[in-house]
TORKOLDREN-267363 format. One record per residue (C-alpha): residue number from 0; x, y, z. Coordinates in nm, 2 decimals. Example, Ala and Ser with C-alpha at 12.3 -4.5 7.8 and 13.67 -1.06 7.14 Angstrom:
BEGIN
pos, x, y, z
0, 1.23, -0.45, 0.78;
1, 1.37, -0.11, 0.71;
***
This chain:
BEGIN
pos, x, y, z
0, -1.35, -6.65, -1.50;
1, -1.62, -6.60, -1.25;
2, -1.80, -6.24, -1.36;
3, -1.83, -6.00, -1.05;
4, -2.20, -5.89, -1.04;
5, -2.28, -5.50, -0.94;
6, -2.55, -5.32, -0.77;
7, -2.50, -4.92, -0.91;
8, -2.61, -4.64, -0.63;
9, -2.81, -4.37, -0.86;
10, -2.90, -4.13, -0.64;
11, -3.14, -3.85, -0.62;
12, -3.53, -3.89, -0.73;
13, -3.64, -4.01, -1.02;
14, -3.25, -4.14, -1.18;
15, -3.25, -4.51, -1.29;
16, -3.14, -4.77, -1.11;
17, -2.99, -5.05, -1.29;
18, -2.78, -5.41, -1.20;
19, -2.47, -5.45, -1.43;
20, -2.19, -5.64, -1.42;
21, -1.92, -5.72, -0.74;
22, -2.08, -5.48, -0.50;
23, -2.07, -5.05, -0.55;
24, -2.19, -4.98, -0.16;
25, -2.42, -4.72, -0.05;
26, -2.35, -4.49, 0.23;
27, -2.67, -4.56, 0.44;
28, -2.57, -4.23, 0.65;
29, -2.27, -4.02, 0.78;
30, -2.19, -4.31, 1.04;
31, -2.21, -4.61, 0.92;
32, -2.12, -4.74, 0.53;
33, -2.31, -5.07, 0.47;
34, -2.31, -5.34, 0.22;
35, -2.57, -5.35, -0.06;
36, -2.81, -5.62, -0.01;
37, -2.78, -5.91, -0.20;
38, -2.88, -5.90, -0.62;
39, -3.16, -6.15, -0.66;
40, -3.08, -6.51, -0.74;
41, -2.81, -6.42, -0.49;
42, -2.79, -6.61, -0.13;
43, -2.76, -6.37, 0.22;
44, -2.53, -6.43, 0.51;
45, -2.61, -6.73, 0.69;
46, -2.75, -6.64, 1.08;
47, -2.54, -6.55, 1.36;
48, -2.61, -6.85, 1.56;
49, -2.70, -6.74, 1.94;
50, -2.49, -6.83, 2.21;
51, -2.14, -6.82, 2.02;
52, -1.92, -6.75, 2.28;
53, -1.71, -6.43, 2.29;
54, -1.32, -6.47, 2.38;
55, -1.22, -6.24, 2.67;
56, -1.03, -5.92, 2.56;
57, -0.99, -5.71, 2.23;
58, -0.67, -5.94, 2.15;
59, -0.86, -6.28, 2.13;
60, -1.13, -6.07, 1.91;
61, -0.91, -5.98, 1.67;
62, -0.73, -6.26, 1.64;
63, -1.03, -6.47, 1.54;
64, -1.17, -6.21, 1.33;
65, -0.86, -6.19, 1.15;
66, -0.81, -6.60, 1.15;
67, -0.85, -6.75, 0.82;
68, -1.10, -6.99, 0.75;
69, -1.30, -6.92, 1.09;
70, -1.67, -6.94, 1.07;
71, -1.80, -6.67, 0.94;
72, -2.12, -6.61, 1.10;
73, -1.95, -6.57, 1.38;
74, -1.61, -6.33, 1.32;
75, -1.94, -6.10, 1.20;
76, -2.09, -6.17, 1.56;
77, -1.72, -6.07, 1.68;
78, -1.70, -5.76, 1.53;
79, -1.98, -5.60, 1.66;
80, -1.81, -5.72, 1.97;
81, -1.47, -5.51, 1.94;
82, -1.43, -5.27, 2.19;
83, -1.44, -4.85, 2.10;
84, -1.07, -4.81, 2.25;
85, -0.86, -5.06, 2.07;
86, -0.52, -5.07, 2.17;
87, -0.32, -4.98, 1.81;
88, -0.16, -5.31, 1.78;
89, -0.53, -5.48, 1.76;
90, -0.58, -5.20, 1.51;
91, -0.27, -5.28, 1.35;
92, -0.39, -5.61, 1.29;
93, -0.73, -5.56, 1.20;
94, -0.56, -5.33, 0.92;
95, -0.39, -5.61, 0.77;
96, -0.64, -5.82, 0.80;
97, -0.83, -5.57, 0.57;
98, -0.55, -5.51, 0.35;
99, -0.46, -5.89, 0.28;
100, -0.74, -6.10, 0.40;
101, -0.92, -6.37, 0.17;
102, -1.19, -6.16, 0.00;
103, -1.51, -6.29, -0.11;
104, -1.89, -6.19, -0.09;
105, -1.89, -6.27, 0.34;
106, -1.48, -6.16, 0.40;
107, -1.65, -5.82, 0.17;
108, -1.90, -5.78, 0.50;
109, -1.67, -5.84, 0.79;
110, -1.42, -5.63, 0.65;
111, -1.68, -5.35, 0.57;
112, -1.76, -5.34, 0.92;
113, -1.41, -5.35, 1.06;
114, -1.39, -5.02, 0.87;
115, -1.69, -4.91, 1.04;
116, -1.57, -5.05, 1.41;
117, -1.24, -4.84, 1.30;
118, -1.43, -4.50, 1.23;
119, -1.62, -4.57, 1.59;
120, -1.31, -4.56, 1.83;
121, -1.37, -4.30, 2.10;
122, -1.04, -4.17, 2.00;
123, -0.96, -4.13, 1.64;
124, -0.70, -4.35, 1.50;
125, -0.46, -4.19, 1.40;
126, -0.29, -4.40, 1.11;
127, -0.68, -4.43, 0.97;
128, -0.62, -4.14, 0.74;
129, -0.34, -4.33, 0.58;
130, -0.49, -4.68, 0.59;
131, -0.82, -4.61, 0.41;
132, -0.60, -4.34, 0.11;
133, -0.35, -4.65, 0.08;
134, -0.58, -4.90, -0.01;
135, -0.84, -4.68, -0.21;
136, -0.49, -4.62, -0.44;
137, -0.32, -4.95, -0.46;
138, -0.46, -5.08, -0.78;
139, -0.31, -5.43, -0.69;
140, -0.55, -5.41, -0.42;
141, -0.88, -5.60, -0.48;
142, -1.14, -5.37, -0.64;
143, -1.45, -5.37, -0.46;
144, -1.25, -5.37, -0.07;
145, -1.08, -5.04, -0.23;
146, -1.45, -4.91, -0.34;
147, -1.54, -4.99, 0.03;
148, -1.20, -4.77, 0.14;
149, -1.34, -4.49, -0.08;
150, -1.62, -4.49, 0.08;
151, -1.54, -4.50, 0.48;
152, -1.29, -4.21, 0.37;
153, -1.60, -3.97, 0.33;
154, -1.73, -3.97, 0.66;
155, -1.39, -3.99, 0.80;
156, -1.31, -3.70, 0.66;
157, -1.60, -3.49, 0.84;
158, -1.44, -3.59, 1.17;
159, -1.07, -3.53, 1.08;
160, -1.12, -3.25, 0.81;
161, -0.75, -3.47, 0.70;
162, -0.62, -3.27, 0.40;
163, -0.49, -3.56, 0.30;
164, -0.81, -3.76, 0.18;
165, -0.95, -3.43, 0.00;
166, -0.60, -3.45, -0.22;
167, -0.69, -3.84, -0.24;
168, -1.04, -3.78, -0.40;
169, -0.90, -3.55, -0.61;
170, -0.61, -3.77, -0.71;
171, -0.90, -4.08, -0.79;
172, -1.07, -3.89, -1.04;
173, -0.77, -3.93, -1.30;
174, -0.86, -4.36, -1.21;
175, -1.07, -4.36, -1.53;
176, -1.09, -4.73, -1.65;
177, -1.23, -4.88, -1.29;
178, -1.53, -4.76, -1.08;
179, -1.28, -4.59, -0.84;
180, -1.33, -4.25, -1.00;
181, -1.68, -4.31, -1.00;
182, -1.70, -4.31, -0.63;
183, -1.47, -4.07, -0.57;
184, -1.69, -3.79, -0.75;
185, -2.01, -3.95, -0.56;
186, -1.81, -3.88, -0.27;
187, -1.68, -3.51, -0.34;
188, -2.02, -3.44, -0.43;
189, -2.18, -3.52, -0.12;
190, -1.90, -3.30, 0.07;
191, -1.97, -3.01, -0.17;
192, -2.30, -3.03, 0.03;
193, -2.14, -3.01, 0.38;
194, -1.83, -2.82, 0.31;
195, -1.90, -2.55, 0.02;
196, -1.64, -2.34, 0.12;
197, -1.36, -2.61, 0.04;
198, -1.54, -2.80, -0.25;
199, -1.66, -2.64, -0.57;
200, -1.96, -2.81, -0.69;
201, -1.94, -2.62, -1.00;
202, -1.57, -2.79, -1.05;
203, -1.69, -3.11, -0.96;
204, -2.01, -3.12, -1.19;
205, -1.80, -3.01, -1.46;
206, -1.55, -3.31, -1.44;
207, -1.85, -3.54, -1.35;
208, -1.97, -3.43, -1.69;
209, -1.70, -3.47, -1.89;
210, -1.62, -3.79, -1.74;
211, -1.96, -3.86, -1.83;
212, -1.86, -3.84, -2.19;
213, -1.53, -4.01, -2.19;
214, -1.63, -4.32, -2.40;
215, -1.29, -4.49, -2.27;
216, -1.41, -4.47, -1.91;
217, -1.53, -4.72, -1.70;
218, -1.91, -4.81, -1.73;
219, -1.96, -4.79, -1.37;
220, -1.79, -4.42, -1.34;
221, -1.95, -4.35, -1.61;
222, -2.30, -4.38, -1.48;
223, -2.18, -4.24, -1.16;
224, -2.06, -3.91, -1.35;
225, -2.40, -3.86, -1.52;
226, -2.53, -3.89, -1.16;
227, -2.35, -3.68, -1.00;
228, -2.32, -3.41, -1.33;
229, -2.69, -3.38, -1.33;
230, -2.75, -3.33, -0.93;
231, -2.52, -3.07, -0.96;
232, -2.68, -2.94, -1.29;
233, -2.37, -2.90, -1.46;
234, -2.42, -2.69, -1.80;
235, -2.26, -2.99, -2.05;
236, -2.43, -3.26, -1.91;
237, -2.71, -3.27, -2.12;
238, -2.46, -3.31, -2.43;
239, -2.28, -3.55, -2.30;
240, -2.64, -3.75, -2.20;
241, -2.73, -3.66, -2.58;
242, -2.43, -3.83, -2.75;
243, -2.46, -4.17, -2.49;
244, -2.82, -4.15, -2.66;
245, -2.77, -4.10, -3.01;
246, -2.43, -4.33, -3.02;
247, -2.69, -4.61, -2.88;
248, -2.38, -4.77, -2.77;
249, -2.24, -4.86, -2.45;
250, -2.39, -5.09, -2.13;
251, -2.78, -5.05, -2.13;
252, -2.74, -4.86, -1.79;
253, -2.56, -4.60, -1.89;
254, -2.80, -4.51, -2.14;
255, -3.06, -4.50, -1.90;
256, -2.88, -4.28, -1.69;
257, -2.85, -4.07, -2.03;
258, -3.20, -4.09, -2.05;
259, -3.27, -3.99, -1.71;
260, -3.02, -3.67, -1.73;
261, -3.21, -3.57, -2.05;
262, -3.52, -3.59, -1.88;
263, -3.36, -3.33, -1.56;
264, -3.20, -3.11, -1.80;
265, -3.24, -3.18, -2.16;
266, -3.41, -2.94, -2.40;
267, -3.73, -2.93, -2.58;
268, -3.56, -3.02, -2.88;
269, -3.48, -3.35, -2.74;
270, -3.84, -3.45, -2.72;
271, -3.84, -3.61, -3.06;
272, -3.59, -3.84, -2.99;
273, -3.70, -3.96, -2.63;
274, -4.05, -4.03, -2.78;
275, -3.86, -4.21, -3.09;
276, -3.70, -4.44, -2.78;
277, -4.09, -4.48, -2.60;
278, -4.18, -4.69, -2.89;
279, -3.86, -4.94, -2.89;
280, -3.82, -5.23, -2.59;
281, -3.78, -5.20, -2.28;
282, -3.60, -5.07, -2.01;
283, -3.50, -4.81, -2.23;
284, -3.85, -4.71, -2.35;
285, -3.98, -4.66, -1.99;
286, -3.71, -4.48, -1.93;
287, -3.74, -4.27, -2.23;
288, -4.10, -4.22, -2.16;
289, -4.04, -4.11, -1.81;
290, -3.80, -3.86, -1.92;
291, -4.04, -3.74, -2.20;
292, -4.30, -3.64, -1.90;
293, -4.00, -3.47, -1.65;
294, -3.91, -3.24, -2.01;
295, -4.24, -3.16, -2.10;
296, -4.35, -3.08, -1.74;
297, -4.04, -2.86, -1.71;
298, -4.10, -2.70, -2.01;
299, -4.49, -2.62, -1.90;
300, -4.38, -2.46, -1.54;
301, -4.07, -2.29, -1.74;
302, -3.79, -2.49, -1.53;
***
């Protein structure tokens, strides 16, 4: 079986960021959600050659967009041609395109930006909502096109304020043994930023944390977790970083994430062990070391 290959979003300043074993995206802004650039060793989209002729009206568009086994290259040209007031049986369409289309690394992109072209109408669509919670929960559904549905829900939800894909968020965190979870608390934590009033960031740091700790988790949500439990400073996140370090088990990057939560909000005590680490192999000694310096600065300006 062909192994999926993942790049991992650590956000915020100074948290590792590692490659482990398809594509976690990165919301480049509230607008637009784009696709990860390729890992190394990896090969891009091919060019959009020039010239490629555009078929008149939104229902040609779609229709080769959505054809199987079109050239690529250009159904990505096409969808940056699809007009801002689709008509909802081109959106229909589009939708199952998304929901049952071939999926590999290119079909990933174009249906990534469908998603986008969906979000941009001038008038919301009104079945969106639906589309994006539907797919982020079908677990039959392809993993990575559901991580991309997580994703678009976000932004969609600062336009529509739908109830509906708060209660899905909320629902994804119990999605423990796939990355799903993991996006869904990178997502609520963002939101907790914008909308304070109707997301507790004390709540969500403290499942991030303990998701953080669940060694039956998913890597990926996991690392995520530790991410998100330390930007929001939750109080048992240094614990749970502490026993992913001791243990010395589990995928290299989450122990760097350990290492890097230590380093935010771990304890003098901990110093021993993170210089213990310095003198081992790499990544995880620069990592230790790194966190090493954060502690002891903290500890010299009383933070």
């Amino acid at each position: 079986m062909k192994k999926r290959r993942y790049r991992l979003f650590l956000p915020g300043a100074g948290l590792a960021v590692a490659a482990v074993a398809g594509v976690l995206l990165i919301p480049a802004s509230r607008d637009t959600v784009k696709p990860v650039a390729a890992m190394s060793g990896e090969t891009a989209a091919a060019p959009v050659p020039s010239g490629t002729p555009i078929p008149e009206g939104s229902s040609g568009i779609c229709r080769r967009i959505c054809a199987a086994g079109g050239n690529s290259a250009e159904r990505l040209k096409l969808v940056e041609a699809l007009s801002d007031r689709l008509e909802e049986e081109e959106r229909r369409r589009l939708a199952d395109y998304i929901r049952s289309g071939e999926n590999n690394d290119i079909e990933y992109v174009i249906k990534n930006n469908v998603m986008n072209r969906l979000r941009a109408q001038k008038e919301a669509a009104p079945e969106l909502s639906e589309m994006l919670i539907d797919i982020a929960r079908d677990r039959k559904q392809d993993v990575v096109v559901r991580a991309y549905a997580v994703q678009h829900m976000r932004p969609w939800y600062e336009v529509t304020r739908d109830p509906a894909l708060k209660q899905a968020f909320l629902d994804l965190l119990e999605e423990r043994d796939s990355e799903i979870s993991g996006g869904a608390l990178l997502a609520l934590r963002r939101l907790s930023e914008q909308y304070p009033q109707e997301f507790d960031a004390a709540w969500i740091g403290s499942r991030a944390a303990g998701l953080a700790g669940d060694s039956g988790a998913h890597v990926l949500s996991r690392v995520s977790a530790l991410q998100v439990a330390t930007l929001l400073r939750a109080p048992e996140t240094a614990d749970a970083a502490r026993r992913i370090v001791v243990e010395g088990s589990g995928h290299t990057a989450l122990r760097l994430a350990a290492l890097a939560a230590l380093g935010e909000l771990g304890s003098w005590s901990d110093l021993p062990l993170l210089q213990e680490l310095d003198g081992g192999r790499p990544p995880l000694s620069g990592a230790a070391r790194t966190a090493a310096a954060k502690l002891m600065k903290r500890q010299k300006n009383n933070i």
